[in-house]
C-alpha positions in Angstrom: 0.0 0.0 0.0 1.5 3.4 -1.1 2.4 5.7 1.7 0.6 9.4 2.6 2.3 12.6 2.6 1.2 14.2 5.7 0.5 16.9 3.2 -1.8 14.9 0.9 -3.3 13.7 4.5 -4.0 17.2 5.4 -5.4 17.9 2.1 -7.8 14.9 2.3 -8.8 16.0 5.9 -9.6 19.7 4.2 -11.2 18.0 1.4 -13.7 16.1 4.0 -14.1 19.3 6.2 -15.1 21.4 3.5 -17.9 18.8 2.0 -19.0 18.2 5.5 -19.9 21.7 5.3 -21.5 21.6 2.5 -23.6 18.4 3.3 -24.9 20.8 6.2 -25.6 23.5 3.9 -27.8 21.3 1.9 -30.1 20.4 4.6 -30.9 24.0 4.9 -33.5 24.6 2.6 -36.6 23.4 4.3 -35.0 26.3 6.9 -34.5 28.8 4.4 -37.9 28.2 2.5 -39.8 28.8 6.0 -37.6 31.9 6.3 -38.4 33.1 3.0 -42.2 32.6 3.6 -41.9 34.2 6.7 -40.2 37.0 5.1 -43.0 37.9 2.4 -45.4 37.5 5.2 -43.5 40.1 7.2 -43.3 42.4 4.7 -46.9 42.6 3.1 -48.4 42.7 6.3 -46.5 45.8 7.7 -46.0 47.4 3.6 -49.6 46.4 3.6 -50.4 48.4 6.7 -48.3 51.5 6.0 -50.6 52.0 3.1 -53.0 53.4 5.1 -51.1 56.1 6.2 -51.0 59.3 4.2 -47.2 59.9 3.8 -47.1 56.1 2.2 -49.7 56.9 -0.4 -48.5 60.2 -1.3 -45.0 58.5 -1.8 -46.4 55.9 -4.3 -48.6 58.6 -6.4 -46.0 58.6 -9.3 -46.2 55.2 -9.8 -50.0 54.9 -9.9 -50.2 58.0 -12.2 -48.4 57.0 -15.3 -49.6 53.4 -14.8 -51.8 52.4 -18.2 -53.3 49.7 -15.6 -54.0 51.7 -12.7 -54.0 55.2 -13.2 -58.1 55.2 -13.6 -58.1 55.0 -10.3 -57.1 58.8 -10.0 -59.0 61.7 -10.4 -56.6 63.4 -11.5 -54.0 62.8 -15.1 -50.3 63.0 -15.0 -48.3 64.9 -13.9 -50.5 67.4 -12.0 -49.3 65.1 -8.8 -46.1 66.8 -9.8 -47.4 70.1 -7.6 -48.7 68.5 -4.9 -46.3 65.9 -3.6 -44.7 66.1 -0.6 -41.8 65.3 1.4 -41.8 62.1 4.1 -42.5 63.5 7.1 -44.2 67.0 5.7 -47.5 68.1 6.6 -48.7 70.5 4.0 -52.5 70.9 4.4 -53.5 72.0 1.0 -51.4 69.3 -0.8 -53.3 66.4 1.2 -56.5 68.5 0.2 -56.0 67.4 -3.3 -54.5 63.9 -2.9 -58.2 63.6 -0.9 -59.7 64.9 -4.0 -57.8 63.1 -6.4 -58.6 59.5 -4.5 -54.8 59.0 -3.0 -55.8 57.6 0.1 -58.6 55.4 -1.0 -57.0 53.5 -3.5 -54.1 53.4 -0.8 -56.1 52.1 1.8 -57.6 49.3 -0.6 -54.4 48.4 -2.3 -53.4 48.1 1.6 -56.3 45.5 2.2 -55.3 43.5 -1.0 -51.6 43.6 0.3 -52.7 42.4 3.6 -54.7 39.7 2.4 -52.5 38.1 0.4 -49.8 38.2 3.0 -52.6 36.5 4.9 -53.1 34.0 2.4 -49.3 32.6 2.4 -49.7 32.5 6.2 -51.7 29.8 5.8 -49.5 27.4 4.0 -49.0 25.1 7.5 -53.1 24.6 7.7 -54.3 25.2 3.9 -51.2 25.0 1.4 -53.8 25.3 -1.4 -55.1 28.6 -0.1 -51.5 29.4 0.7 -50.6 28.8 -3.1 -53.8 31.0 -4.4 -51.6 34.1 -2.5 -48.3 33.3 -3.5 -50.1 33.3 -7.5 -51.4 36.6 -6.5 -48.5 38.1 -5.4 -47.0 37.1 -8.5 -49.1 39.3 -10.6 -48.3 41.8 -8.0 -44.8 41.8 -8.5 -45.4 41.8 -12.3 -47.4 44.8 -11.9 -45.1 46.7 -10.1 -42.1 46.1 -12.4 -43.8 47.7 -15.0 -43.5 50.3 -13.3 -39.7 51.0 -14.7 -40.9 51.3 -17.8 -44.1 53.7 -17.3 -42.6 56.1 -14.5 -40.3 58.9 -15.4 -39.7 58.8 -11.6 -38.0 55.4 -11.7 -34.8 56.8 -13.6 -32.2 59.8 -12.2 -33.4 62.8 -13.8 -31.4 65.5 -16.2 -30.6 68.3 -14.2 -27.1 68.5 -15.4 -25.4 65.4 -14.6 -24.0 63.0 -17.3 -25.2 60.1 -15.5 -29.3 60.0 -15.6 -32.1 57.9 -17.5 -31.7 54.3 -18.4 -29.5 52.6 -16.2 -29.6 54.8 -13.6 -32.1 54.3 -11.2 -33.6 56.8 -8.9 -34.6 56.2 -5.4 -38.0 55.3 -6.8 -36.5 52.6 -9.3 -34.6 51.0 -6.8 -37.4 50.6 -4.7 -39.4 48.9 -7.3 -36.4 46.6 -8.6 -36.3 45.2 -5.6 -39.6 43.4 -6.2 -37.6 41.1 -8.6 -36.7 39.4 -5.6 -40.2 39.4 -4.2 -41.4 38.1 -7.6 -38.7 35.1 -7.5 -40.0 34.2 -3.7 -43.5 34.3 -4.9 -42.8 31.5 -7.9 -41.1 29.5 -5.3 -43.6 29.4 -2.6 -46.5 28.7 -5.1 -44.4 25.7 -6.2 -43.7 24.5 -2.4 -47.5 25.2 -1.6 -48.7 23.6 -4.1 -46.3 20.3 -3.6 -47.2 20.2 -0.2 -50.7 20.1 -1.2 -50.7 17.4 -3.6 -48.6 15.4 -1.1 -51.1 15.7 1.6 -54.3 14.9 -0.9 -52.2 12.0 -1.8 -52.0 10.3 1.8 -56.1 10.8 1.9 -56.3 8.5 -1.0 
């Protein structure tokens, strides 16, 4: 039998450490996929929630106004908004008069419910994984929805006030806000898929 190096030996040992390693990272991802349901919960219950509030619905006027999908549900075209917005954390009396007028806060307050109820929906994966795969599908088309928003708001992009660097690919506060939901969008596709697993499993030990 061939002798071994103490350095190959050491090398083998490294070898083994390092895949043991990994071998424990692989039996993470029942872990990670309850963490990553947990987080979308989290965040369209308390997003959904903030939606109520007037500084969270004035903050999201842009992206409603120059929506082609959603914009009906303002009173008032783009960009009129464009006078009244204000500032997180500003009280301006006559601004909110016409973000009252132009339906801010009630489509706010109902996109809030919707928000909240289909956080609610994915809650219920432990009890009703069918249910719980009906949300993550509608979050999905909420994601969707909100991407487009790159491509119809001027406020998603760093504007030309004299800088070299604005428009297309510079995003704006706004536009890194919203590309964020490419994320959200990738956990929604992969909670519909372990909801609706789980549900098939579980029908499956009834037959």
């Amino acid at each position: 039998m061939p002798n071994i190096s103490a350095t190959e030996e050491n090398m083998h040992d490294q070898d083994g450490g390092i895949r043991t390693l990994y071998i424990k990272a692989a039996k993470l991802d029942r872990f990670g996929m309850g963490l990553l349901r947990l987080g979308l919960i989290v965040v369209l219950l308390w997003i959904g929630g903030l939606k109520f509030f007037a500084y969270e619905a004035d903050g999201i006027v842009p992206l409603v106004a120059n929506s082609p999908v959603l914009s009906f549900f303002y009173h008032h075209p783009a960009p009129e908004y464009k006078h009244y917005m204000n500032k997180e954390g500003e009280m301006n009396a006559a601004h909110r008069e016409w973000h009252t007028s132009n339906g801010t806060y009630t489509f706010s307050r109902e996109l809030g419910i919707l928000i909240v109820f289909i956080g609610l929906l994915i809650a219920l994966h432990p009890f009703r994984p069918q249910i719980a795969a009906v949300g993550s599908l509608l979050l999905i088309f909420m994601a969707c929805t909100t991407l487009s928003f790159l491509v119809t708001t001027p406020e998603a992009w760093v504007p030309a006030l004299g800088d070299s660097v604005h428009g297309f690919p510079y995003l704006s506060g706004v536009g890194r806000l919203v590309i964020k939901d490419v994320i959200m969008l990738g956990a929604a596709v992969v909670t519909l898929a372990d909801s609706a697993r789980a549900y098939l499993y579980r029908s499956s030990l009834k037959k």
